[in-house]
C-alpha positions in Angstrom: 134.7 50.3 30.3 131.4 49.6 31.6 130.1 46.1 31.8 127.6 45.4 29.1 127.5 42.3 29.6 123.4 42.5 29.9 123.3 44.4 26.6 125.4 41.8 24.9 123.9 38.3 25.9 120.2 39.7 25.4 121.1 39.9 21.8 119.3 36.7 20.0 121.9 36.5 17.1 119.5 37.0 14.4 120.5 35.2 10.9 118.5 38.3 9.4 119.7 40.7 11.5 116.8 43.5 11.3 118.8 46.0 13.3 121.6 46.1 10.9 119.1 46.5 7.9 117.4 49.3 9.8 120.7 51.2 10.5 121.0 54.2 7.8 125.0 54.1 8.8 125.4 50.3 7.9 126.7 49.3 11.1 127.1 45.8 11.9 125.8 45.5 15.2 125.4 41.9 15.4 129.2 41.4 14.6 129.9 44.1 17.2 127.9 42.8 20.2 129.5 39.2 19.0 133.0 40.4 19.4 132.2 42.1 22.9 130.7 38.5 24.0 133.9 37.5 23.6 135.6 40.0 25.5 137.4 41.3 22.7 136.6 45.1 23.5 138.9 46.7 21.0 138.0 44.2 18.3 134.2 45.5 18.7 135.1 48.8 18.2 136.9 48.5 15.4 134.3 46.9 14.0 131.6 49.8 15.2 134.4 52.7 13.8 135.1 50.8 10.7 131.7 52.1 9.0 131.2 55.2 11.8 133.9 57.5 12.9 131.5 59.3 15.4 129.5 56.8 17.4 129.8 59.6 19.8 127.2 61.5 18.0 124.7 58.6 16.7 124.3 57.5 20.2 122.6 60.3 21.5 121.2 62.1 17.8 120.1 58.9 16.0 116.3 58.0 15.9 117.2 54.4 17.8 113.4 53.8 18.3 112.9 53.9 14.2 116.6 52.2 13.9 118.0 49.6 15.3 116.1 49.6 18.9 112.8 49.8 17.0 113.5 46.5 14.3 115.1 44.3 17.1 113.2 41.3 17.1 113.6 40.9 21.0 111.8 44.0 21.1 108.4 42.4 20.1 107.8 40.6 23.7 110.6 42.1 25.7 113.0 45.2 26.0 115.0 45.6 22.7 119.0 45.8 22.5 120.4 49.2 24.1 122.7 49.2 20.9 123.2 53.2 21.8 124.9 52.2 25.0 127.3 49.9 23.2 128.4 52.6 21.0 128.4 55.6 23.8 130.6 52.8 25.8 132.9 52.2 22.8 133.3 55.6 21.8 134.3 56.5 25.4 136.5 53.4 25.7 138.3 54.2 22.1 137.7 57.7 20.9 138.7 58.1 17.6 141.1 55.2 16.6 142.5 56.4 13.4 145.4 57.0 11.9 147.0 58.4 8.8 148.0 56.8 6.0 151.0 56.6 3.8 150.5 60.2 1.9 149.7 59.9 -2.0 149.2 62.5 -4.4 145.6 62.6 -4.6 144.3 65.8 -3.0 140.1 66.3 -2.2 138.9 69.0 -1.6 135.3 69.6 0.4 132.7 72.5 1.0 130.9 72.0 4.3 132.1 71.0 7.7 129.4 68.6 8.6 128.7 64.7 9.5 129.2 63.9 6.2 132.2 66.3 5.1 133.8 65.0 8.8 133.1 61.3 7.9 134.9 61.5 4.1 137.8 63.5 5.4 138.2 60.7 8.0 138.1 57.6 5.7 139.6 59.4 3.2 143.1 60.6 5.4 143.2 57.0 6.4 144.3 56.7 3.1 146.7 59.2 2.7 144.8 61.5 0.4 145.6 64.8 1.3 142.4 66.9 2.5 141.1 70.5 3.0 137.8 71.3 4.4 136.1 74.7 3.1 133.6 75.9 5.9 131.5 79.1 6.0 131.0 79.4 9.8 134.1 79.4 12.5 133.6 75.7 13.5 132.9 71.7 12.5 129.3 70.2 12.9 127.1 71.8 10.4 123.6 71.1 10.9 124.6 70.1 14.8 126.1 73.6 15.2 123.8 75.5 13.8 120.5 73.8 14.1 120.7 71.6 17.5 120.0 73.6 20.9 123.0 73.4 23.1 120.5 71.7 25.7 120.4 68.4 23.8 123.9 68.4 22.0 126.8 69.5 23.9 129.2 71.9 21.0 132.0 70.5 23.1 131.6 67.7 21.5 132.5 69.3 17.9 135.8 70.7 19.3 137.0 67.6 20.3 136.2 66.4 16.9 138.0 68.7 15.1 141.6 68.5 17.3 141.4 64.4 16.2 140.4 65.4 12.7 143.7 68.1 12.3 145.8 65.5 14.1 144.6 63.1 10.8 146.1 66.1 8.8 142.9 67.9 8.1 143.1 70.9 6.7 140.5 73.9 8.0 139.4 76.6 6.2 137.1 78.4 8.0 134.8 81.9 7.0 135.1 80.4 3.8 131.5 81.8 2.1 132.4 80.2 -1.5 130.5 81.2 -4.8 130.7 79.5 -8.2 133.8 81.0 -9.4 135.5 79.4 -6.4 134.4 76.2 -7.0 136.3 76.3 -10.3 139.3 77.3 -8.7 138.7 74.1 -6.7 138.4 72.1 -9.2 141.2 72.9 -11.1 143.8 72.8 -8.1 142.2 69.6 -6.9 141.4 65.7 -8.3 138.2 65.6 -6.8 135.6 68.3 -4.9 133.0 67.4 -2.5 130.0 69.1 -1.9 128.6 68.4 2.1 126.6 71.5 2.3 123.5 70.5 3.6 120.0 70.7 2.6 120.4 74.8 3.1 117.5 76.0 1.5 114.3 76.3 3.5 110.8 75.5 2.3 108.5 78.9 3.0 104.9 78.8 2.4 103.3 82.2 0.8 103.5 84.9 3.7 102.8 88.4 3.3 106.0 90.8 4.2 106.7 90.6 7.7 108.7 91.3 10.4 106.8 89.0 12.7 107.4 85.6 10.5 110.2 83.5 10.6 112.1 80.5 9.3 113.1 77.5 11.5 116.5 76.8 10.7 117.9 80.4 10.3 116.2 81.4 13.2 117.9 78.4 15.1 121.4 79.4 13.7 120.9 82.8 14.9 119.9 81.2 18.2 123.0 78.8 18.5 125.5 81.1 17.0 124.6 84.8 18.3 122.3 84.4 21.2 120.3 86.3 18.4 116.4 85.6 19.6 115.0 88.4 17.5 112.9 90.3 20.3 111.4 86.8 20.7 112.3 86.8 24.4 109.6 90.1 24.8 106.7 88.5 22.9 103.8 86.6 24.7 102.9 83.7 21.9 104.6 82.1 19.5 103.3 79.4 16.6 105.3 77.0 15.7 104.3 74.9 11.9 105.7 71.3 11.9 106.3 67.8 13.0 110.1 67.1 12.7 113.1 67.4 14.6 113.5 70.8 13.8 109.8 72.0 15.0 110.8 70.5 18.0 114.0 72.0 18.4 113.2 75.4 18.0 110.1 75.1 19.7 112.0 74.0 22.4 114.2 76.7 22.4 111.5 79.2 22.4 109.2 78.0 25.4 112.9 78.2 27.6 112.2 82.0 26.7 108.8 81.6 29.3 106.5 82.4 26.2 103.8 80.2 25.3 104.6 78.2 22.3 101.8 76.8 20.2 102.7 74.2 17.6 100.5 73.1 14.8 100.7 70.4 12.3 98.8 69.3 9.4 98.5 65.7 10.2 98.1 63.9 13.2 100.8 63.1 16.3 101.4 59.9 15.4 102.7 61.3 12.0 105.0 63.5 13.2 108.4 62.7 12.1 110.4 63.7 14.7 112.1 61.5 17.2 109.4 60.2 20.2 111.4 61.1 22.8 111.7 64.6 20.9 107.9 64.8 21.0 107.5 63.8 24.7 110.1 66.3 25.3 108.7 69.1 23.9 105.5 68.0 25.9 107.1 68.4 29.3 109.1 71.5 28.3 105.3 73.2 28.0 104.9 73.3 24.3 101.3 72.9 23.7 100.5 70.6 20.6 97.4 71.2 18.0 97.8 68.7 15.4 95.8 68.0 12.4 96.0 72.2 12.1 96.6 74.4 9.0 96.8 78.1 8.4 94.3 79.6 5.9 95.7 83.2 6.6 97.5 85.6 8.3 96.1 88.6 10.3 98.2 91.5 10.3 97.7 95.3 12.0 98.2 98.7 9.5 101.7 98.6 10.9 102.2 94.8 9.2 102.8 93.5 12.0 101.2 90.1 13.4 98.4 90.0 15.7 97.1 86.3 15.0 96.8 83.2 12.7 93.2 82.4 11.0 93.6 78.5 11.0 91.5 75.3 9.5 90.9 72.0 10.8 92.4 68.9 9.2 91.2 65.7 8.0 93.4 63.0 7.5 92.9 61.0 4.2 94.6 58.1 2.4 98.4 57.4 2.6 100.5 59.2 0.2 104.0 59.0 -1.6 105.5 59.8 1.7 103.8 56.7 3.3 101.8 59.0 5.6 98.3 59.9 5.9 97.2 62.5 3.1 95.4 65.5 4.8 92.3 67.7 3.7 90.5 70.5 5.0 87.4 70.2 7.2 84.9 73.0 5.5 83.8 75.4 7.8 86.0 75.0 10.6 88.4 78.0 10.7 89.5 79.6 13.9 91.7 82.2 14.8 94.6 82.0 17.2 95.8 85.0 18.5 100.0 85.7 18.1 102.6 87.5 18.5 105.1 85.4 16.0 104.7 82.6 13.4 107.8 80.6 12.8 107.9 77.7 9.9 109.9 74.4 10.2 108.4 72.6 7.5 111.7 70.9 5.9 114.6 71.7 3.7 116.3 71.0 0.4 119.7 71.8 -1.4 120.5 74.9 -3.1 123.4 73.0 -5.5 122.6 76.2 -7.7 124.8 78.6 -5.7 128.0 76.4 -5.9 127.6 75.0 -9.6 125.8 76.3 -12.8 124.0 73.4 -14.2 122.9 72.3 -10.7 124.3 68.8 -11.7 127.1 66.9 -10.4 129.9 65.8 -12.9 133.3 65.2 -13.6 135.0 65.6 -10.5 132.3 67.4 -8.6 130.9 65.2 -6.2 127.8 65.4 -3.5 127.3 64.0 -0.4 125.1 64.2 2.5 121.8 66.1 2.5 122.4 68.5 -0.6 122.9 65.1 -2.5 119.5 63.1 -1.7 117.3 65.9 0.6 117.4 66.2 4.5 117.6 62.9 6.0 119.7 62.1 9.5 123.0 61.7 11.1 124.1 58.0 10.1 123.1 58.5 6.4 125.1 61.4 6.3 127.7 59.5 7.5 127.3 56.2 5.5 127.0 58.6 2.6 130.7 60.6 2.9 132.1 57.0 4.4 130.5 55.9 0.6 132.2 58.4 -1.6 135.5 58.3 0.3 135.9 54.3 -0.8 134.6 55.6 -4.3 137.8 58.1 -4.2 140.2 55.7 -3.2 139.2 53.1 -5.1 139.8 55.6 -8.7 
């Protein structure tokens, strides 16, 4: 394994260990870096894949620089602990430890194939209980399939995952598009069902019918999945709407196409949610940024097809629920932006309604993940199917 020795003795052994706290997965990184300071290698990563079975994956997805690089102490006069290298090290150096437990009779059934689906089925088969994954598309990784560009996450990754996960005794069902009927089928051949399926649903603003306007996140899974660009490759500017991971991906995507991508955001850079290096990446791929930018309207030829975006200047104002900067529009400063295409990434949120009547969870219909508290990130996911697994065993 490589020496991390420098990694290890620069950490200050904080009695309030703000990296820990800061860690949406729960890791305990001091305890981790502790045992490797000891040169007990395989004791620090059973520690790591006791609360994350795919360090793998938060190494290179997790927002470290909001995380646990960004609330280390030493950070604040010096350069913070490279916590991601101890995990990309450990998960090289011990890929996937785990191993079944003694079978019981308990049987769980889950709907989705992502972080959080992958992370219960894992805790949970340590167990024994006997599990069956229900997944719509042909492989593991929800959101990571679908939504993140091959360039920045490798899919071999998610095949690799799934061999350790059927060698657990996972059971895959994939092209599995289930309705609400099936899900009381589920739950009558099953103790408990799991809902992982994402936050699915996108949020549109009110665009007149056309051909021309896109969402983010189906557009990406056509991308990822089909090579599917939607005649995007022939067009000469595209605008982009949004400031998160997602804006960035597909934006991303879309200047690799050598079209110009434009992409506007209501507030200001700094209050962009996506990951910094995300942002600086986009930058140097030749996305051009216009923040504090909204659209007022949408200019369309007789055909209905786009020809250009009227947009407004923005104002920020005073913080709101979010913690961010409210926004207003600066009277009289509209401007139009000519375009060929307008594509929104302006966040998500769970469509519960299309697997369960009442939208509620009860009896032994559980959720997890992003349909269960709104899009979030990797290591929640993973903290939260990690979470309801213990809750399962422990019945």
């Amino acid at each position: 394994m490589k020496d991390l020795s420098s990694i290890f003795n620069a950490c200050l052994g904080c009695k309030v260990a703000r990296c820990k706290t800061a860690c949406p997965c729960g890791n305990d990184i001091p305890a981790v870096l502790a045992a490797l300071k000891e040169g007990d290698e395989a004791k620090a990563s059973s520690i790591l894949h006791s609360t994350n079975p795919f360090p793998e994956w938060t190494s290179l997805l997790c927002d470290h620089e909001r995380q646990c690089r960004g609330n280390c102490i030493r950070g604040i006069r010096s350069a913070p602990v490279d916590f991601p290298e101890v995990e990309k090290e450990l998960s090289r150096a011990f890929p996937f430890p785990y191993q079944a437990g003694k079978e019981t009779t308990k049987r769980v059934a889950i709907v989705g194939a992502g972080p959080s689906a992958l992370s219960c089925a894992t805790f949970l088969r340590q167990a024994g209980i006997h599990v069956e994954i229900f997944e719509r598309e042909n492989q593991i990784g929800g959101a990571m399939l679908t939504g993140i560009p091959a360039f920045r996450f490798a899919k071999d990754n998610l095949a690799k995952t799934r061999e350790n996960l059927e060698r657990l005794g996972v059971l895959f069902h994939f092209g599995k598009e289930l309705n609400k009927d099936d899900m009381e089928g589920l739950r009558a051949d099953f103790g408990d069902v799991v809902l992982a399926i994402g936050a699915e649903k996108e949020n549109r603003l009110s665009t007149p019918p056309c051909p021309d306007i896109y969402a983010a996140l189906s557009l990406l899974a056509d991308i990822n999945l089909r090579g599917d660009y939607h005649g995007l490759n022939h067009v000469q500017h595209i605008v982009v709407m949004g400031g998160g991971n997602v804006a960035m991906d597909i934006s991303r995507s879309l200047v690799r196409l050598d079209t110009k991508v434009t992409l506007i955001y209501r507030r200001d850079e700094a209050s962009m949610p996506a990951q910094r290096h995300e942002i600086a990446e986009a930058k140097e791929d030749g996305v051009v940024f216009c923040p504090l930018t909204n659209v007022a309207d949408y200019c369309l030829d007789d055909n209905g097809r786009l020809t250009g975006l009227r947009l407004v200047r923005m104002e920020l104002g005073e913080k709101d629920e979010s913690g961010r900067p409210s926004f207003h529009t600066i009277e009289g400063s509209e401007f139009d932006m000519a375009c060929d295409a307008f594509v929104m990434a302006i966040g998500e949120k769970s469509d519960l309604g299309r697997y369960y009547a009442a939208e509620e969870v009860q009896g032994n219909l559980h959720a997890i993940g992003d349909c269960s508290y709104g899009a979030k990130n990797i290591a929640a996911a993973i903290r939260s199917g990690r979470e309801m697994a213990e809750e399962i065993i422990a019945k």
